[in-house]
C-alpha positions as CSV (number, residue, x, y, z in Angstrom):
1,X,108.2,102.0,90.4
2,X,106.0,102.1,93.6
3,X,106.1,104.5,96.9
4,X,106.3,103.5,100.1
5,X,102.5,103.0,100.4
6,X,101.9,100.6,98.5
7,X,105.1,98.5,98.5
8,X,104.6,95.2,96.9
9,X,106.6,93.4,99.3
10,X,105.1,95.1,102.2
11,X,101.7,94.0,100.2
12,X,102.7,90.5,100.3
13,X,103.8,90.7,103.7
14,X,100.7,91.5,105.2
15,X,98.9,89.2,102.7
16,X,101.1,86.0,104.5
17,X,100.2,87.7,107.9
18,X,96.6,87.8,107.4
19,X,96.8,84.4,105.8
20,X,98.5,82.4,108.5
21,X,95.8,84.7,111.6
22,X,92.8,83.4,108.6
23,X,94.7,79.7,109.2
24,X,95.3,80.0,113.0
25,X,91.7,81.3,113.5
26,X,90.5,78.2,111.8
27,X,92.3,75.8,113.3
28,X,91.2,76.6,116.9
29,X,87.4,76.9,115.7
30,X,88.1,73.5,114.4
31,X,89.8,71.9,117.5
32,X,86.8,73.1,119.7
33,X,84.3,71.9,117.6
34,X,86.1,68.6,117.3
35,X,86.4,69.0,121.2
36,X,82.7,69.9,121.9
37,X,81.9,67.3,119.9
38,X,83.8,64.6,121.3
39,X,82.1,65.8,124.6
40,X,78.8,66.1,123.5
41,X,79.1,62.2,122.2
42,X,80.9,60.2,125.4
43,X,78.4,61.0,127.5
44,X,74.5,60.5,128.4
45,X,72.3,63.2,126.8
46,X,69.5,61.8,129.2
47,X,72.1,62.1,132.0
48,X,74.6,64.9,132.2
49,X,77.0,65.4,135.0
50,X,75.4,69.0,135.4
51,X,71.4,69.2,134.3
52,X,72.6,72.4,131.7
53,X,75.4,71.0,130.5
54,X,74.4,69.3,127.6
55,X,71.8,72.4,126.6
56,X,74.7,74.7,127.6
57,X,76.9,72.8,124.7
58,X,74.8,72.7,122.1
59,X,74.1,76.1,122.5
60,X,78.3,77.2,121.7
61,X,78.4,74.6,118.8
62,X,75.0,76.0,117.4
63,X,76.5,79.5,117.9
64,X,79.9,78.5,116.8
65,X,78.2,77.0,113.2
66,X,76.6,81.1,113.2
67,X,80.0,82.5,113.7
68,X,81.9,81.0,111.3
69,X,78.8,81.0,108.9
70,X,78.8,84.5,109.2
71,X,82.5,85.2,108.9
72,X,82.0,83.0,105.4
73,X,79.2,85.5,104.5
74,X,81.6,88.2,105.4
75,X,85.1,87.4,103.3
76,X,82.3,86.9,100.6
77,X,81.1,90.3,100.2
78,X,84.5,91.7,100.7
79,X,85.7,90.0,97.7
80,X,82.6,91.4,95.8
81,X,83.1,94.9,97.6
82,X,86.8,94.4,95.8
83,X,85.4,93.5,92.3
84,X,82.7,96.1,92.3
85,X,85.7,98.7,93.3
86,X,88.0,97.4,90.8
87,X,85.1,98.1,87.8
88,X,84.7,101.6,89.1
89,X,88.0,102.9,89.1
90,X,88.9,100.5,85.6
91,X,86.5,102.5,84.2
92,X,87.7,106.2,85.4
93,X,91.5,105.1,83.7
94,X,92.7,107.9,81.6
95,X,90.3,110.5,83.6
96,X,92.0,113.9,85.8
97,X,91.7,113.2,89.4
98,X,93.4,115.1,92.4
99,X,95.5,112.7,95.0
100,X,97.0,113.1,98.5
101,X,100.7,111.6,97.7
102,X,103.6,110.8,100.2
103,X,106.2,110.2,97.7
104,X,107.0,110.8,94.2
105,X,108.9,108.9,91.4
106,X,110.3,112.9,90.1
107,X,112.0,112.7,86.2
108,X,112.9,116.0,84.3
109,X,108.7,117.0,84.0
110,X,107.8,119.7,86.7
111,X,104.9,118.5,88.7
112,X,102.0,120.9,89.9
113,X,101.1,120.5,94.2
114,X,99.2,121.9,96.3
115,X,98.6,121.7,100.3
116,X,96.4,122.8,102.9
117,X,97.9,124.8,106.0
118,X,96.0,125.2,109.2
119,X,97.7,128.8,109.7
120,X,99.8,130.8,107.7
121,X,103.6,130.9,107.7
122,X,106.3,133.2,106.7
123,X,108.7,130.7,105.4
124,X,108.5,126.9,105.3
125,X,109.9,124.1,102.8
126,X,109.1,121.6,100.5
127,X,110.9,118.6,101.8
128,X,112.3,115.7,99.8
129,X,113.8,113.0,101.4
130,X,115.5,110.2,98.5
131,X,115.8,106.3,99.2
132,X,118.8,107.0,100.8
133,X,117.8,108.7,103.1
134,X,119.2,112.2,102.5
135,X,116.6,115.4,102.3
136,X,116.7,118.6,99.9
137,X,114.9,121.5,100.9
138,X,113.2,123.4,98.5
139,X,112.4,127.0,100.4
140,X,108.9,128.4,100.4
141,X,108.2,132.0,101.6
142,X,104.7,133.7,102.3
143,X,102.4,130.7,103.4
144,X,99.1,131.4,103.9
145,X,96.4,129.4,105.8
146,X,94.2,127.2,103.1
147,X,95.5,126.2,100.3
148,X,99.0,127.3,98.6
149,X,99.9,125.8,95.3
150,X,103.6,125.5,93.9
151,X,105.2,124.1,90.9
152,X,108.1,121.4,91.4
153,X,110.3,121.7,88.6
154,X,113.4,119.1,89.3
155,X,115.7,120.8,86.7
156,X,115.2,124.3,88.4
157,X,115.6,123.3,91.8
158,X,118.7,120.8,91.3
159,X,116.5,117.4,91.9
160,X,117.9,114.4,90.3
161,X,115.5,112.1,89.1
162,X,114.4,109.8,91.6
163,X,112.2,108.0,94.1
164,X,111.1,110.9,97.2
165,X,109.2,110.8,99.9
166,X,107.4,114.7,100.1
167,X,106.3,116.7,102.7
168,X,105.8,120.3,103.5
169,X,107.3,121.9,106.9
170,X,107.0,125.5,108.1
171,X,108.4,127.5,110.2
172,X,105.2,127.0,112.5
173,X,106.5,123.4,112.9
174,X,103.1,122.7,111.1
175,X,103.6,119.4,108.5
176,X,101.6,118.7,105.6
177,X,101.2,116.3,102.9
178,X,100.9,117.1,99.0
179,X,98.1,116.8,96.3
180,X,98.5,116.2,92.9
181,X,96.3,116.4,89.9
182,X,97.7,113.6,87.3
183,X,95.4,111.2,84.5
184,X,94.4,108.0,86.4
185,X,97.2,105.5,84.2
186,X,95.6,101.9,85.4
187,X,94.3,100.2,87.9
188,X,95.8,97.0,89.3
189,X,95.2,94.8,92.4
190,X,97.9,94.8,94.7
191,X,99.4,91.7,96.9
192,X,97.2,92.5,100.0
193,X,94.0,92.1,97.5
194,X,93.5,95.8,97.7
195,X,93.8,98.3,94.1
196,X,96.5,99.9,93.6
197,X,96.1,103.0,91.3
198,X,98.8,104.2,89.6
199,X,99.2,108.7,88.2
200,X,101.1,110.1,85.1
201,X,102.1,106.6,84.2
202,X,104.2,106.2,87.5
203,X,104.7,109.4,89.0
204,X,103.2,108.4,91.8
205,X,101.2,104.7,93.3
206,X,98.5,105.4,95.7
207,X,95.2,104.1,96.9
208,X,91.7,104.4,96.3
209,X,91.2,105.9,99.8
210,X,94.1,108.7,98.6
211,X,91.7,110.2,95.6
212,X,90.0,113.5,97.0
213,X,88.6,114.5,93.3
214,X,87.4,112.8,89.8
215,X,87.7,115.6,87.0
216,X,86.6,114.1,84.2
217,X,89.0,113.4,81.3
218,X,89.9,116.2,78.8
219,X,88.6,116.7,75.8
């Protein structure tokens, strides 16, 4: 199960789009070093057609060598950026954290939100749109500007278990997003390279950039 965030397709997607820019990046370095080179050799060092031509050429290959020595460096530390991320959250698994979610893999367990509004509202909704397409509306009443909590409890309000994207609307026309609290489940690395952390054992995949606060794990 996996929301619309981190979609393993869409993951792998993006992994064959930055793969074939990566490709396509290297190949024209190549050809213009193989170019410059060519250059540089089938003619006179001594005797350029232009005095500061030769230095001129030199100069781009000595700075295209920097470049791409430098974009080695970087792809380097990104993958030990990754690692060193992937150790930190494998080692919060099983611990209480708070996450901003879009969507929600909902059973028969009610599921404790909260969300911030910039102003209060007198009525508003809790909006849940399924995978095909078609939204419920769970009524709110008696927003107020911060935070509001509420309870989603499938059963009560008639929501069959599912896959739902969730949002909040109010009367205001204000939109807002939900937070959870769940127990971190596992960590795993996605298509795209990136983590992908999974809440409650899958009721909801989101990413390390979605956490807003570690609890701890319970005693």
């Amino acid at each position: 199960m996996t929301t619309t965030a981190v979609n393993n397709n869409t993951s792998g997607g993006s992994s064959g789009s930055n793969g074939a820019i990566a490709s396509n990046g290297s190949d024209i370095q190549n050809m213009f070093t193989t170019l410059l080179v060519a250059q540089i050799k089938n003619q006179d060092p001594l005797s350029p057609s232009d005095p500061s031509a030769f230095v001129n050429q030199l100069t781009q290959l000595s700075q295209m060598e920097a470049l791409q020595k430098l974009a080695d460096q970087g792809g380097s530390s990104n993958g030990m950026m990754a690692s060193l991320q992937m150790l930190a959250l494998g080692g919060q698994v099983g611990s209480q954290v708070q996450a901003q979610v879009d969507s929600l893999n909902l059973g028969s367990t009610p599921v404790a939100t909260h969300f911030t509004l910039s102003a209060g509202a007198a009525a508003g909704a809790l909006v849940l749109t399924g995978s095909d397409g078609v939204e419920q509306r769970i009524p709110l009443a008696n927003l107020s500007a911060g935070d509001n909590a509420f309870t989603l409890d499938p059963s009560k309000y008639g929501v069959t278990a599912g896959h739902y994207a969730v949002r909040v609307e109010t009367d205001t026309k204000e939109v807002a997003g939900i937070e959870i609290g769940a127990t971190l489940s596992s960590v795993r690395l996605g298509g795209d390279g990136n983590a992908i952390l999974t809440l409650n054992g899958g009721l909801a995949q989101v990413a390390p950039s979605a956490l807003t606060q570690f609890n701890g794990r319970s005693n």
